[in-house]
C-alpha positions as CSV (number, residue, x, y, z in Angstrom):
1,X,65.0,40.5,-79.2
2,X,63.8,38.2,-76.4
3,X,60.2,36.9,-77.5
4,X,59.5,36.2,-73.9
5,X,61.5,39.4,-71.9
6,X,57.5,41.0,-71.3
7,X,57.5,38.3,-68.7
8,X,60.0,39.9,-66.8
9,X,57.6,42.6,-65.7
10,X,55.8,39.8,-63.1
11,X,58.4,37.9,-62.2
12,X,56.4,35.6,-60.0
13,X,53.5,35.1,-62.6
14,X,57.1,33.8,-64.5
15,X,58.5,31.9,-62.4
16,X,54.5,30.3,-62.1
17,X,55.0,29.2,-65.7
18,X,58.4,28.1,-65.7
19,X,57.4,25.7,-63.2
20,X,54.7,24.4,-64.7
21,X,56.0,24.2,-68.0
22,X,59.2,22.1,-66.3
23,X,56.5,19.9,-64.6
24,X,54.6,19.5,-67.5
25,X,57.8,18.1,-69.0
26,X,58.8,15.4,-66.6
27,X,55.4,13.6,-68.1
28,X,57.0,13.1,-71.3
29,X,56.8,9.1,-71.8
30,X,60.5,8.0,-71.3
31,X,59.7,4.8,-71.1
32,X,57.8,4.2,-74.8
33,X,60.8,6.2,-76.4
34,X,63.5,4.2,-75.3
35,X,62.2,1.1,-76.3
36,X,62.4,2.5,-79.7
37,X,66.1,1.7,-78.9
38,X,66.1,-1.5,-77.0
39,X,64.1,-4.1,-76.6
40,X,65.6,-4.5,-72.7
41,X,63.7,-2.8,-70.3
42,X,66.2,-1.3,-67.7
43,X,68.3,0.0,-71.0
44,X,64.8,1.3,-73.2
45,X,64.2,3.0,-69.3
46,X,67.7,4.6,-69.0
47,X,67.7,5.5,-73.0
48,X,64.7,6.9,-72.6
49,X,65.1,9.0,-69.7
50,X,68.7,10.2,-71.2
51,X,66.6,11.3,-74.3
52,X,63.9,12.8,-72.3
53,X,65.2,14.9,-69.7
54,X,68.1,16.3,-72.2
55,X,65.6,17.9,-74.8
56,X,63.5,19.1,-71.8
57,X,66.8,20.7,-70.7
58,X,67.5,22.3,-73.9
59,X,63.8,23.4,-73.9
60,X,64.6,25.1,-70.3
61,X,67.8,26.8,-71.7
62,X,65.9,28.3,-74.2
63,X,63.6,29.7,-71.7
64,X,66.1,31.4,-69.7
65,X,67.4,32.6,-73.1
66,X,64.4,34.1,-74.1
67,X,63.9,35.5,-70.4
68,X,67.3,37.5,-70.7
69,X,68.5,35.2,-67.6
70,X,71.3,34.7,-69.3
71,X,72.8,38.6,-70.7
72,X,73.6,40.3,-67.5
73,X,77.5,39.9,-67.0
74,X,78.4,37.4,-64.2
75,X,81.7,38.5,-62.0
76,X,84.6,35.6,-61.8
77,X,85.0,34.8,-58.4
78,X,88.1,32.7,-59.0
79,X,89.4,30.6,-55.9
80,X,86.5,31.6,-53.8
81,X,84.0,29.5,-56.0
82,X,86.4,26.5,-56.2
83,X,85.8,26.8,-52.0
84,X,82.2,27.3,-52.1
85,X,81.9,24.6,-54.7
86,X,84.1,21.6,-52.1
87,X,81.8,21.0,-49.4
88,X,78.5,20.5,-52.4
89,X,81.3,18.2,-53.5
90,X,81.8,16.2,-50.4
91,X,78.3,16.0,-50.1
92,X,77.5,14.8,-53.2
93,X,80.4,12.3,-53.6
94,X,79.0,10.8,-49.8
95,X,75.9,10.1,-51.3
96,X,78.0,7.0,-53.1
97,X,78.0,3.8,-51.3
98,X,81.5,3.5,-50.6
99,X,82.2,1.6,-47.5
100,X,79.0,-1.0,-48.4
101,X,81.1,-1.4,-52.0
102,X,84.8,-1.7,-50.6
103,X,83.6,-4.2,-47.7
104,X,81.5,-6.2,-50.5
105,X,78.0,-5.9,-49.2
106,X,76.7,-3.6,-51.8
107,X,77.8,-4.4,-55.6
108,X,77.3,-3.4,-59.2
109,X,76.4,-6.0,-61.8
110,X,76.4,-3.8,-64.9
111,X,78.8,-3.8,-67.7
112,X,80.7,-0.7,-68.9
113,X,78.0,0.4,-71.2
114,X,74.6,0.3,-69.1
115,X,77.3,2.3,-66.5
116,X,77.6,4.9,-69.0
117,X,74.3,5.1,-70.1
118,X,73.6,5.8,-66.4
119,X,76.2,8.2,-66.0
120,X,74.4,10.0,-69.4
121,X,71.0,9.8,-67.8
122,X,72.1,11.3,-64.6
123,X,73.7,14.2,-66.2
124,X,70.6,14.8,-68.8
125,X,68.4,14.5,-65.7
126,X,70.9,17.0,-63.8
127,X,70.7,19.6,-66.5
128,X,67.0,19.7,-66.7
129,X,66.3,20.2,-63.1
130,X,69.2,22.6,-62.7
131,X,68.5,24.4,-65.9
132,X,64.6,24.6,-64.6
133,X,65.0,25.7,-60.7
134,X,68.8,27.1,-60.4
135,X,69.0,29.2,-63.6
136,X,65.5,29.8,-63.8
137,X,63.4,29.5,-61.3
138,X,65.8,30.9,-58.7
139,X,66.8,34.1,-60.4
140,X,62.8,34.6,-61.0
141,X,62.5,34.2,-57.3
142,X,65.2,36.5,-56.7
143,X,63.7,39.5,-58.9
144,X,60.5,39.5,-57.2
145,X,61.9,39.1,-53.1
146,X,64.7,41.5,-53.8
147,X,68.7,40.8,-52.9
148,X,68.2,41.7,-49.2
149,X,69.1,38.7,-46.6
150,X,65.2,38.0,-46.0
151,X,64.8,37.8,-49.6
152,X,67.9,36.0,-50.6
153,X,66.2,33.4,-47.9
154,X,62.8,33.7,-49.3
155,X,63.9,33.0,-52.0
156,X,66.4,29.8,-51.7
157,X,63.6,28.6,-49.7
158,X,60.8,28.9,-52.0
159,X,62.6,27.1,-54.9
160,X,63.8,24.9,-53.3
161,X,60.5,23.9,-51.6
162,X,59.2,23.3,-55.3
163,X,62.0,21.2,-56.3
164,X,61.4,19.1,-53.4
165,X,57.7,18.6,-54.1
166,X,58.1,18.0,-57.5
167,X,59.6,14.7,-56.7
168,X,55.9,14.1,-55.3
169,X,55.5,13.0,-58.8
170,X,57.5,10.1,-58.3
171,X,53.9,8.8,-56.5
172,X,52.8,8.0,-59.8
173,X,55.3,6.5,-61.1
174,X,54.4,3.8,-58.3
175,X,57.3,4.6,-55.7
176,X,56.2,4.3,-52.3
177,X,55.4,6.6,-50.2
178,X,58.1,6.7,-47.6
179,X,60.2,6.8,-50.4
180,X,59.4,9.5,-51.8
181,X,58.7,11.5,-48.9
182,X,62.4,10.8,-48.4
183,X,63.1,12.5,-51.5
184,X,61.0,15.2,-51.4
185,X,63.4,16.0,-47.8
186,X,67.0,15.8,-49.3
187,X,65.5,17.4,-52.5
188,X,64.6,20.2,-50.9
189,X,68.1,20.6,-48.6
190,X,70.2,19.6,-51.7
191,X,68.1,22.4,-54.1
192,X,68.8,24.7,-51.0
193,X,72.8,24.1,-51.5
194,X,72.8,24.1,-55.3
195,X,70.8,27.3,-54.9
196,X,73.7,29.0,-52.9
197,X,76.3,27.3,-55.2
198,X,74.6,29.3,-57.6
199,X,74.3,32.4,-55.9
200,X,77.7,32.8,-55.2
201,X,79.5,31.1,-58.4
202,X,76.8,32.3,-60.9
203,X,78.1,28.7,-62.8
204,X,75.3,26.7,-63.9
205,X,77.8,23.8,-65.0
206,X,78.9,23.2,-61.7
207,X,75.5,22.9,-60.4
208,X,74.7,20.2,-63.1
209,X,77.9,18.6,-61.8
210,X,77.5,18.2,-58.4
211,X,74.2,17.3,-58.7
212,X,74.6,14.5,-61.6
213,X,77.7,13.2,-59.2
214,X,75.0,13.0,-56.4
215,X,72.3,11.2,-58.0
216,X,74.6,8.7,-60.2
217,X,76.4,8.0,-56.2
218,X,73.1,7.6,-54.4
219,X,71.1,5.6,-57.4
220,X,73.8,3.3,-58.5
221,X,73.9,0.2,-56.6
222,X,69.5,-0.3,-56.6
223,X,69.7,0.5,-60.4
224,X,72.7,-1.6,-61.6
225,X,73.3,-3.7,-58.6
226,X,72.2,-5.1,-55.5
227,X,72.0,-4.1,-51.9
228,X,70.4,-4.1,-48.5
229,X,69.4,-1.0,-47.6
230,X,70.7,-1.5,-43.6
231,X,73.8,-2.5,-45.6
232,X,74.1,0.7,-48.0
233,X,73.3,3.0,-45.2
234,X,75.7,1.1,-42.2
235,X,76.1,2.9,-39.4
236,X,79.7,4.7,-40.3
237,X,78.1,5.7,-43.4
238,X,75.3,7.5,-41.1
239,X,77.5,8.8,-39.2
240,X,79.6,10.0,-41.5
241,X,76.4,11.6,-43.4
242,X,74.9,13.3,-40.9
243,X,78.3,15.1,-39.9
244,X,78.6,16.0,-44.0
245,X,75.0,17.2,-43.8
246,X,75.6,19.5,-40.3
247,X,78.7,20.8,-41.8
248,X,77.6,21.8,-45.4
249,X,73.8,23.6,-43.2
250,X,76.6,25.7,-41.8
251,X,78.8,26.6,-44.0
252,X,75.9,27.3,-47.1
253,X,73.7,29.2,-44.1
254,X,76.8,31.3,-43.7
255,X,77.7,32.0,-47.4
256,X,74.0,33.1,-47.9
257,X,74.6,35.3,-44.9
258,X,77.5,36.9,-46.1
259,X,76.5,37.2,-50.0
260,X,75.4,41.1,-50.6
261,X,72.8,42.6,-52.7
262,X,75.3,42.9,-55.7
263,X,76.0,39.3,-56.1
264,X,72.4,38.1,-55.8
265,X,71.5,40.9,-58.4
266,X,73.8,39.5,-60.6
267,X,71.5,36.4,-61.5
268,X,68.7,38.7,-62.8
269,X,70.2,42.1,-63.7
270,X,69.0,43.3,-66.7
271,X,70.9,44.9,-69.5
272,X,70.5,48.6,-70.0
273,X,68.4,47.5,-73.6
274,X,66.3,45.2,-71.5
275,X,65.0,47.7,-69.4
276,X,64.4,50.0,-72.1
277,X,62.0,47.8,-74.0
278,X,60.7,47.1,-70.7
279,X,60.0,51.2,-69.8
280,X,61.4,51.1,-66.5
281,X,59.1,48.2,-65.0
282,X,61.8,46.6,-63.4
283,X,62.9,47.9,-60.5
């Protein structure tokens, strides 16, 4: 039996606590725990945040466990997910320095090993956040708007809007305030994306992909190297970006737009079991 399934009868009032409980989470202090490993501070920071945001994401699996999120059957959608993952992929695999590192004006300095314990960290951080608002949050969202067109939208919109301002965080942390208003932006347009990725491929792996592949691109060089930023962000790489970023608006507005009720119910349907210890509350 799922301990937590009674939630499912408000499934706003669960979505409340799933995103509070994920916020309360990224206040766990990475930092102090991973110099119980090293005595460096960019590796005890790294370590530590590996450490950190991977229990938090098997805390959030648990969660979705425990909220059935996880029973309903999911359809294969074969080729057409492999289609609907690419231009995520592109956008993700962009957010890499590439021309500032081939022309020499952006460079890594770490060895192999703080490059994998990056690589780790990004993938632990991916799986909490995508474990939290994708296979969570979003399917909560879902329940309560419904699987029309409006509600598909109200609800893409709505988590992603909390992902993105739960990088407001990051104010505490000491980041500045452009900065992170900066965040909060592609955070919310990159949620939007994975949130349609999701919708359609019903593949929380690939979400945790794409995502890890876009923050280890995009945080590499100021974490292990050394840049400009008017050198990282030149103005083919701008270019370049935007027409990425027009493209994948486009083609995810359209997917959403073409997804029908079925698909989206697919993320929260409950089993015929489930709705019998529920008595019909769920619609």
């Amino acid at each position: 039996m799922r301990v937590l399934l009674f939630l499912r009868k408000d499934p706003l009032g669960a979505a409340l606590i799933v995103y509070l409980f994920a916020v309360g989470l990224t206040g766990l202090p990475c930092e102090q725990i991973g110099r119980l490993f090293s005595d460096d501070a960019r590796t005890a920071s790294m370590a530590g945040m590996a450490l950190c945001r991977a229990v938090s994401a098997a805390v959030m699996f648990f969660f979705c466990v425990q909220l059935g999120l996880f029973d309903a059957p999911r359809r294969n959608c074969g080729l057409r997910s492999v289609f609907a993952v690419l231009p995520a992929l592109l956008v993700a695999l962009n957010n890499a320095p590439v021309i500032a590192l081939i022309s020499g004006t952006a460079r890594v300095n770490a060895g192999g090993f703080a490059i994998a314990l990056f690589a780790l960290q990004c993938i632990a951080v991916a799986a909490f956040e995508e474990t939290a608002f994708r296979a969570a949050l979003f399917p909560l969202m879902l329940q309560h708007f419904g699987t029309g067109r409006r509600a598909r939208f109200s609800a893409v919109l709505l988590s992603s809007a909390l992902f993105g301002l739960t990088h407001l965080l990051n104010l505490f942390s000491g980041a500045g305030a452009g900065a992170v208003a900066l965040q909060v932006g592609y955070s919310f347009l990159i949620g939007g994306m994975l949130a349609i990725v999701y919708l359609h491929t019903g593949s929380l792996a690939a979400c945790i992909l794409l995502h890890a592949v876009y923050n280890f691109g995009g945080t590499l060089v100021p974490t292990l190297g050394e840049g400009a930023f008017a050198e990282i962000w030149n103005l083919p790489t701008v270019l370049l970006t935007a027409a990425l970023a027009v493209f994948a608006v486009m083609f995810y507005v359209r997917l959403l737009l073409r997804e029908g009720p079925r698909r989206a119910a697919d993320l929260f349907r409950l089993t015929p079991q489930q709705r019998f210890v529920l008595r019909g509350a769920i619609v």
